[in-house]
SERO-4910 file (N, C-alpha, C, O; in steps of 0.05 Angstrom, whole numbers):
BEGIN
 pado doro    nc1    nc2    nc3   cac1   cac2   cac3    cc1    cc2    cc3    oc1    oc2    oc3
  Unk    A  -2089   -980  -1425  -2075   -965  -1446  -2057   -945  -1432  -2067   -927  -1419
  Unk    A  -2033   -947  -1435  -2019   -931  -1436  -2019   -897  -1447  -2028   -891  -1469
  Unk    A  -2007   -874  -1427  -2000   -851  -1438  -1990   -856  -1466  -2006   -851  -1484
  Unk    A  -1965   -866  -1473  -1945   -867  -1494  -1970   -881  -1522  -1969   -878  -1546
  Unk    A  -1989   -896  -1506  -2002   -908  -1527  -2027   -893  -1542  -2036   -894  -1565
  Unk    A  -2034   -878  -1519  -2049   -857  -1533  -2048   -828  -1545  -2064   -813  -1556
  Unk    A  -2020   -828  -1536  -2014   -808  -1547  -2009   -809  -1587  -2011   -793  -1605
  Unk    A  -2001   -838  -1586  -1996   -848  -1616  -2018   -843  -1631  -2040   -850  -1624
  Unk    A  -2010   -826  -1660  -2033   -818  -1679  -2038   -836  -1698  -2019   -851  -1697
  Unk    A  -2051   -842  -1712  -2057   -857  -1737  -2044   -837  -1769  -2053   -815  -1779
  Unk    A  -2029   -849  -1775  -2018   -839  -1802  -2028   -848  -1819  -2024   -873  -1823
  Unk    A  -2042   -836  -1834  -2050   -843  -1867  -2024   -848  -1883  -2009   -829  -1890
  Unk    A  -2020   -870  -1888  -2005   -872  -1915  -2012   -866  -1950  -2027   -880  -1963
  Unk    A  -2004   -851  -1957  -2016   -851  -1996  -2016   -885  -1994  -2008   -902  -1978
  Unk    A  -2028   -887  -2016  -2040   -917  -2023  -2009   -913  -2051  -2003   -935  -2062
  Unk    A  -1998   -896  -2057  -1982   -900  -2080  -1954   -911  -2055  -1938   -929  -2060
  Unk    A  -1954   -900  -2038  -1931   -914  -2023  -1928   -935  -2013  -1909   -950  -2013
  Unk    A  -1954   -937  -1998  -1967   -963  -1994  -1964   -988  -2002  -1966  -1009  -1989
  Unk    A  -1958   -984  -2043  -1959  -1003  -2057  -1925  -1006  -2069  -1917  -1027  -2079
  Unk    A  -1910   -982  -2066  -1890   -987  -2067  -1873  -1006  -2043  -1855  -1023  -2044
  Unk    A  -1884   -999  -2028  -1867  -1017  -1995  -1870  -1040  -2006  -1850  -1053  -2007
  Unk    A  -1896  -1051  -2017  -1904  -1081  -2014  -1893  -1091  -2046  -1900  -1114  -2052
  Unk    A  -1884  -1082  -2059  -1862  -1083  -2089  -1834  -1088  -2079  -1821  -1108  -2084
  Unk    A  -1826  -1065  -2060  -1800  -1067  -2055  -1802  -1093  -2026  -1785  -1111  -2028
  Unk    A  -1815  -1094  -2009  -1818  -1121  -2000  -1818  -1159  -2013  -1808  -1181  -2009
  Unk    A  -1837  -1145  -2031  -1836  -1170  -2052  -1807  -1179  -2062  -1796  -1201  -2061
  Unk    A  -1797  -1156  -2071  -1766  -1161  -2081  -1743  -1178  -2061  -1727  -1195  -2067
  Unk    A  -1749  -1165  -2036  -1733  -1174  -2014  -1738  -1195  -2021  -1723  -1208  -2035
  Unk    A  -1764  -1203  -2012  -1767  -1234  -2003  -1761  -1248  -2026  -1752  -1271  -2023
  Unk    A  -1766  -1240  -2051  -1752  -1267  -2071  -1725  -1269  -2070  -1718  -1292  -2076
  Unk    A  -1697  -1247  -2062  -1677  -1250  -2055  -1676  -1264  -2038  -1662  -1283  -2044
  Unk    A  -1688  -1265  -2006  -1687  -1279  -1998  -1686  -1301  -1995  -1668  -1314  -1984
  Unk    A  -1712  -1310  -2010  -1717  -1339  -2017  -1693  -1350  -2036  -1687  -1373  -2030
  Unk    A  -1681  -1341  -2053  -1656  -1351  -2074  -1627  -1351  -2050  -1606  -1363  -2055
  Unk    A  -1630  -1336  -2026  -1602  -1342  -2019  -1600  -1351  -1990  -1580  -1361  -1980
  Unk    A  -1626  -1345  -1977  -1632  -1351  -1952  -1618  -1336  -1935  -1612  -1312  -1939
  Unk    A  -1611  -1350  -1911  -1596  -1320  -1886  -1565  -1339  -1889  -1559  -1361  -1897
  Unk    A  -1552  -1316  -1879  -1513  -1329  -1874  -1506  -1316  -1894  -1482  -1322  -1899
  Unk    A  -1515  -1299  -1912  -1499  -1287  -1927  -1476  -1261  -1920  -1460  -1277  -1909
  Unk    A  -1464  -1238  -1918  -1456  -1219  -1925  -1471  -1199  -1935  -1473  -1196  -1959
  Unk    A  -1485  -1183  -1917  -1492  -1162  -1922  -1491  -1145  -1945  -1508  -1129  -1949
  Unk    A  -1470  -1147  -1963  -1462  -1135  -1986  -1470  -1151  -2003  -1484  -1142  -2021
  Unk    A  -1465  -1175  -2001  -1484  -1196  -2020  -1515  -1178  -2025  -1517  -1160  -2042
  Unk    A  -1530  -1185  -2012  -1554  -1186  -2006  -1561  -1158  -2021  -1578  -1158  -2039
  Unk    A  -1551  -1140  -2014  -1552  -1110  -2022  -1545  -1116  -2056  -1559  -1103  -2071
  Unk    A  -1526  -1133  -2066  -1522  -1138  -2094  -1545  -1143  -2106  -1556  -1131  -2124
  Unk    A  -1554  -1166  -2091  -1576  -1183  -2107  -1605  -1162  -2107  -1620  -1156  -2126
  Unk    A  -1606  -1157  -2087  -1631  -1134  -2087  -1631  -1119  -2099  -1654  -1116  -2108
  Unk    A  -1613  -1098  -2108  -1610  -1081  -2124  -1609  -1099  -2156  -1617  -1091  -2178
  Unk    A  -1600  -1120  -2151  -1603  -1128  -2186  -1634  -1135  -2181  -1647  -1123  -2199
  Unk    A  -1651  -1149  -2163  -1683  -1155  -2167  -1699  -1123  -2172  -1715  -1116  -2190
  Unk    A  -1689  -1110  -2153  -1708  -1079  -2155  -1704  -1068  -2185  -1723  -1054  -2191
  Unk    A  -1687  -1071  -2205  -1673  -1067  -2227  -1697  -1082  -2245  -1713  -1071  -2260
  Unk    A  -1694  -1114  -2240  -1706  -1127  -2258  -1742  -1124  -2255  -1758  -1138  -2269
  Unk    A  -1751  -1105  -2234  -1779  -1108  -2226  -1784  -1081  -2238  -1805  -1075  -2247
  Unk    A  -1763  -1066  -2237  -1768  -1041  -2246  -1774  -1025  -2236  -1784  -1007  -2250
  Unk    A  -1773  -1021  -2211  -1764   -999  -2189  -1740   -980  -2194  -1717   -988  -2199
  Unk    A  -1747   -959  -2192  -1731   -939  -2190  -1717   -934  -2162  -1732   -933  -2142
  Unk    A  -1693   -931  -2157  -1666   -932  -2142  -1649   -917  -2137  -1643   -906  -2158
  Unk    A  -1632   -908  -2113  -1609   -892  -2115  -1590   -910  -2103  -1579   -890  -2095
  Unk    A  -1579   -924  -2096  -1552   -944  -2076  -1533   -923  -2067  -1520   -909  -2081
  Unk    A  -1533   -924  -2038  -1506   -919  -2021  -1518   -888  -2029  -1503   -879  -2046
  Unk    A  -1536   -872  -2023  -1547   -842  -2023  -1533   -827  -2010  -1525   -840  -1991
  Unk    A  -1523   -802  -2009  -1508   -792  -1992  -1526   -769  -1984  -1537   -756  -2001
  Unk    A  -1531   -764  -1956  -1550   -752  -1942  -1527   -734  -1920  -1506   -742  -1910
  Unk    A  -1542   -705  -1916  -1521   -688  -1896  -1539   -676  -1880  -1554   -668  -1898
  Unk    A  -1548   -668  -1860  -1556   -656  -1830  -1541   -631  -1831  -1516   -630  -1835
  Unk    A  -1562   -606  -1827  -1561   -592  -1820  -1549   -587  -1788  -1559   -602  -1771
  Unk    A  -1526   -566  -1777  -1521   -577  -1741  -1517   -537  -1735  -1495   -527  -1732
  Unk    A  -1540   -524  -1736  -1533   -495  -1726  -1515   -486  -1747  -1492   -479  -1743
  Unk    A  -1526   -486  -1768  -1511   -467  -1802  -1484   -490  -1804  -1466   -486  -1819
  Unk    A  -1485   -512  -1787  -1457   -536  -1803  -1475   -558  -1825  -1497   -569  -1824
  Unk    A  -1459   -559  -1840  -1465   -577  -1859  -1445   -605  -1848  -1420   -610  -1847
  Unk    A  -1476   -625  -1838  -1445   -652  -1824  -1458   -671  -1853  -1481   -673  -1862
  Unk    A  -1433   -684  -1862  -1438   -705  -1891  -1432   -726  -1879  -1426   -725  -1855
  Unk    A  -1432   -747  -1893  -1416   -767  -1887  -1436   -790  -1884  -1425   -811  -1879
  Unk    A  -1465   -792  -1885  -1486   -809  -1868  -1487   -814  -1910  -1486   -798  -1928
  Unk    A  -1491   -854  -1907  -1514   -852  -1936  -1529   -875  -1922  -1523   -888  -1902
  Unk    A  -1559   -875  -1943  -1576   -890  -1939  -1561   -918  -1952  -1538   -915  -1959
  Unk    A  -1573   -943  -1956  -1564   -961  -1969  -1584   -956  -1990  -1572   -953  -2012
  Unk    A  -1619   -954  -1993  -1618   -951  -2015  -1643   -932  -2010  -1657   -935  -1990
  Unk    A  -1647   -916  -2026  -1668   -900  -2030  -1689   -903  -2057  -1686   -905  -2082
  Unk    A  -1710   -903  -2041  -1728   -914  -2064  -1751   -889  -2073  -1765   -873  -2060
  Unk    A  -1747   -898  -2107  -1763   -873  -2115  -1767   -853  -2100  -1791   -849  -2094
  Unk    A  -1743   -831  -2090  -1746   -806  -2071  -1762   -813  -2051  -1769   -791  -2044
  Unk    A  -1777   -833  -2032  -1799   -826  -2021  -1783   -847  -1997  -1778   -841  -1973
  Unk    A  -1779   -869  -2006  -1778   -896  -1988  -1745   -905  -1980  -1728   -907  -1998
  Unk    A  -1742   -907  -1966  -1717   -905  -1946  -1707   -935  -1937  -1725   -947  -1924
  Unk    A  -1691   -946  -1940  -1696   -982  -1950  -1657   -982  -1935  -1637   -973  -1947
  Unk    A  -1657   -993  -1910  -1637  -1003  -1898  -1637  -1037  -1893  -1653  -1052  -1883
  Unk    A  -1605  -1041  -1908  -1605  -1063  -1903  -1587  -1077  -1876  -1571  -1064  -1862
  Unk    A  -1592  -1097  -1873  -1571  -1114  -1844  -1579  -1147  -1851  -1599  -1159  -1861
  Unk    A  -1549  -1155  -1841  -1554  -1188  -1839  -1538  -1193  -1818  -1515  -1202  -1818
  Unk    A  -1555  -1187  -1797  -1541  -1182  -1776  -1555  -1215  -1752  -1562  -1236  -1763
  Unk    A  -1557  -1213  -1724  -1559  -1240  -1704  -1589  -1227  -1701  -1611  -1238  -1700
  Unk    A  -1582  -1201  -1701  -1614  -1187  -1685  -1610  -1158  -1692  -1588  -1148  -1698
  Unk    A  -1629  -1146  -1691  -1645  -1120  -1701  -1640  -1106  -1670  -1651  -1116  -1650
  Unk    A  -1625  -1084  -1667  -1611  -1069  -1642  -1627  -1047  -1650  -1631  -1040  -1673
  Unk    A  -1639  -1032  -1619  -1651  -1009  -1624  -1639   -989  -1631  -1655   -971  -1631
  Unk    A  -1612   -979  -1640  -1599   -970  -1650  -1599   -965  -1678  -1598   -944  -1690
  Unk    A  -1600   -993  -1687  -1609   -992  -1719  -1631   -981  -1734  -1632   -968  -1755
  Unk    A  -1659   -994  -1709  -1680   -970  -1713  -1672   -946  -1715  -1671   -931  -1734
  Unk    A  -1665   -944  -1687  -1662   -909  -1690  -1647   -892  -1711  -1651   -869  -1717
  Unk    A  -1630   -909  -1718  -1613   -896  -1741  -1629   -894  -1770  -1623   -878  -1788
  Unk    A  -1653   -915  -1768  -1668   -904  -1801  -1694   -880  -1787  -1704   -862  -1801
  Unk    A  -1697   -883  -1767  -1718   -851  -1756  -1694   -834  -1764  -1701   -818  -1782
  Unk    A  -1669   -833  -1757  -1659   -817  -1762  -1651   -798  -1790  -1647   -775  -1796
  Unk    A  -1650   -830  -1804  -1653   -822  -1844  -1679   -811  -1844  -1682   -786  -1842
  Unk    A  -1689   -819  -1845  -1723   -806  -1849  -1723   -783  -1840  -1721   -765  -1857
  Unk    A  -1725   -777  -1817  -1719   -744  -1803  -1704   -731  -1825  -1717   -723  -1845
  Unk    A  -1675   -729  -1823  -1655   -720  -1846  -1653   -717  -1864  -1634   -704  -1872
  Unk    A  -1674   -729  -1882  -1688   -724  -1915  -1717   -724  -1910  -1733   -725  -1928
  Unk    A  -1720   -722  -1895  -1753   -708  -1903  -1770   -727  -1909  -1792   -720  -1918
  Unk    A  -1762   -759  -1907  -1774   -785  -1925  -1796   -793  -1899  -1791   -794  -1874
  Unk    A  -1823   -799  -1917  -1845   -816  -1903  -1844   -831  -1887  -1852   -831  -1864
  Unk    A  -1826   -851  -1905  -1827   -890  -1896  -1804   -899  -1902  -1791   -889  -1920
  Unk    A  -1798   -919  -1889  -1777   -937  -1885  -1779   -964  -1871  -1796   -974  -1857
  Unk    A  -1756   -972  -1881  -1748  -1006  -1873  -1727  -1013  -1882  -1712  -1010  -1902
  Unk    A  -1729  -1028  -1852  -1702  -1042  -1844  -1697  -1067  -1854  -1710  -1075  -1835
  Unk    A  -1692  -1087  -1866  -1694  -1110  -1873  -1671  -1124  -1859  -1648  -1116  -1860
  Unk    A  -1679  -1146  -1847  -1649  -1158  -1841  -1657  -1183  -1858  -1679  -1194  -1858
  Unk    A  -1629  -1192  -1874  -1640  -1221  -1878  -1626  -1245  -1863  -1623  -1269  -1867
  Unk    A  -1621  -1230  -1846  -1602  -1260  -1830  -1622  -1274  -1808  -1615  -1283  -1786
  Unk    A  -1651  -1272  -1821  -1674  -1294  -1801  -1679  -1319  -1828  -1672  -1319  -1851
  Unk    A  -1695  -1340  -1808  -1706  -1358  -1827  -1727  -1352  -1848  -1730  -1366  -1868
  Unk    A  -1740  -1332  -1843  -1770  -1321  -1851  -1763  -1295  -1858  -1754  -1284  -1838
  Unk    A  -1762  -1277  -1884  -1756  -1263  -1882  -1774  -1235  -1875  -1765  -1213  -1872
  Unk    A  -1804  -1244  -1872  -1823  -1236  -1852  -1816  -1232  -1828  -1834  -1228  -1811
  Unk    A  -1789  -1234  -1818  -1783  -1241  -1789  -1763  -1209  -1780  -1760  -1197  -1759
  Unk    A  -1757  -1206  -1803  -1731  -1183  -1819  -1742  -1161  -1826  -1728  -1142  -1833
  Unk    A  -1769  -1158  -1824  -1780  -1133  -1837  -1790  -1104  -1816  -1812  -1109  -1806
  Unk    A  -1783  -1086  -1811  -1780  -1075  -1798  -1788  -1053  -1805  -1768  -1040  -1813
  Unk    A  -1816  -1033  -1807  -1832  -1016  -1824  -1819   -989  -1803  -1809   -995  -1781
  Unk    A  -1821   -963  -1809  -1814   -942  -1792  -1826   -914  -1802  -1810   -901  -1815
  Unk    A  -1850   -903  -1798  -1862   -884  -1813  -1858   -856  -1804  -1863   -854  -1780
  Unk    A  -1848   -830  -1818  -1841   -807  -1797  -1859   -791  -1820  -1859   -783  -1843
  Unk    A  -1880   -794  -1784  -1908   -779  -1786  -1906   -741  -1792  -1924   -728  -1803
  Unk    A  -1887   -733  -1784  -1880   -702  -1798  -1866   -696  -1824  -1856   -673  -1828
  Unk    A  -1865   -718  -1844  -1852   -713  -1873  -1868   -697  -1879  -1890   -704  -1869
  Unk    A  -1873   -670  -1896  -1882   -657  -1909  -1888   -672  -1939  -1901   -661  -1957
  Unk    A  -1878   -695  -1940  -1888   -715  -1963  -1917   -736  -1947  -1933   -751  -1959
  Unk    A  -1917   -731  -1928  -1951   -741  -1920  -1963   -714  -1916  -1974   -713  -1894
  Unk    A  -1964   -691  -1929  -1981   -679  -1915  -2008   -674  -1931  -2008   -667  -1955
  Unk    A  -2028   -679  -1918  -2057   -689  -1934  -2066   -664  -1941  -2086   -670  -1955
  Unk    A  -2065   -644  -1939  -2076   -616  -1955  -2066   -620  -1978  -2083   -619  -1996
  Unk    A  -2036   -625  -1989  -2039   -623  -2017  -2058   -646  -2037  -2075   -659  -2025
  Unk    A  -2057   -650  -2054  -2074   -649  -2078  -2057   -690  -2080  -2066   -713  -2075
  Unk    A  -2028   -677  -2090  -2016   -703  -2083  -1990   -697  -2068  -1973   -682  -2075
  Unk    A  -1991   -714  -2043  -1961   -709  -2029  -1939   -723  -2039  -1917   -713  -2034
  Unk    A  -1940   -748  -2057  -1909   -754  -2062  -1907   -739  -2086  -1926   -732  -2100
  Unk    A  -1877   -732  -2089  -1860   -725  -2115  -1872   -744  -2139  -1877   -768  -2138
  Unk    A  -1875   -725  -2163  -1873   -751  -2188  -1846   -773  -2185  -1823   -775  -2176
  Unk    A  -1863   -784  -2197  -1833   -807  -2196  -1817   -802  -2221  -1827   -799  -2243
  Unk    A  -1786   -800  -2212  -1764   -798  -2237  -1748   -809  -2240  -1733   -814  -2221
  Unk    A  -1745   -818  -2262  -1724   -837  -2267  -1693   -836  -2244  -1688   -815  -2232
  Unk    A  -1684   -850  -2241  -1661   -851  -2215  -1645   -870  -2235  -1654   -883  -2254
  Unk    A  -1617   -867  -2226  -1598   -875  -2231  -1594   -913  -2213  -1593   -910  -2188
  Unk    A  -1593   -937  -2218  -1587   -946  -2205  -1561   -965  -2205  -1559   -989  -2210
  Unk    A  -1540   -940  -2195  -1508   -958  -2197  -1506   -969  -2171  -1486   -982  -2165
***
């Protein structure tokens, strides 16, 4: 075992987020399954947002998120979709998953304060192949002293 490996903590997830990931997973994959990989990225992001709609998930598309930089306000970063305030949902239909891309949803997550995330690419055969979980273990939305750490859920806009 590795330093780097033991240094890694075990994160409790809420069981309410828990069950959202595997809702908003489900969704993927039946898009998936109706259009397969080779699509356009914007496609895909259509169709999902119309399944998350028809499942009844609550949504924000194209979120606009800003970083604090020493009292600067920098804008300009959005999520592709943000789910029920908590879940952080990037899409790609890309050849391959670049550690970059990771890093760029640690980075959403850091920047809003959000739990959990995923990356989905659907440009694999399996879209099990595409799924890419990313948990940031310092959200003050995992923090287990309170009573309940996620936000109630509220209705969201999903244009």
């Amino acid at each position: 075992m590795t330093q780097r490996t033991q240094r890694k903590r075990v994160v409790q997830i809420p069981e309410e987020l828990n069950l959202l990931s595997e809702r908003v997973t489900g969704a993927a994959i039946e898009v998936h399954r109706a259009l397969g990989p080779g699509m356009l990225e914007r496609l895909y992001e259509d169709a999902f947002c119309h399944e998350l709609a028809l499942c009844g998930i609550p949504f924000q598309r194209q979120f606009a998120i800003s970083l604090s930089y020493k009292g600067l306000e920098l804008s300009g970063q959005r999520l592709d979709l943000l789910i029920d305030n908590v879940l952080v949902v990037e899409l790609k239909a890309t050849e391959s998953v670049a550690n970059n891309h990771l890093a760029q949803l640690v980075s959403y997550l850091r920047a809003g304060d959000y739990p959990l995330g995923l990356l989905l690419n659907f440009n694999v055969r399996v879209l099990r192949d595409g799924i890419h979980r990313r948990i940031y273990s310092q959200s003050t939305k995992l923090n287990p002293t309170s009573a309940s750490s996620l936000p109630p859920s509220a209705p969201l806009r999903s244009s």
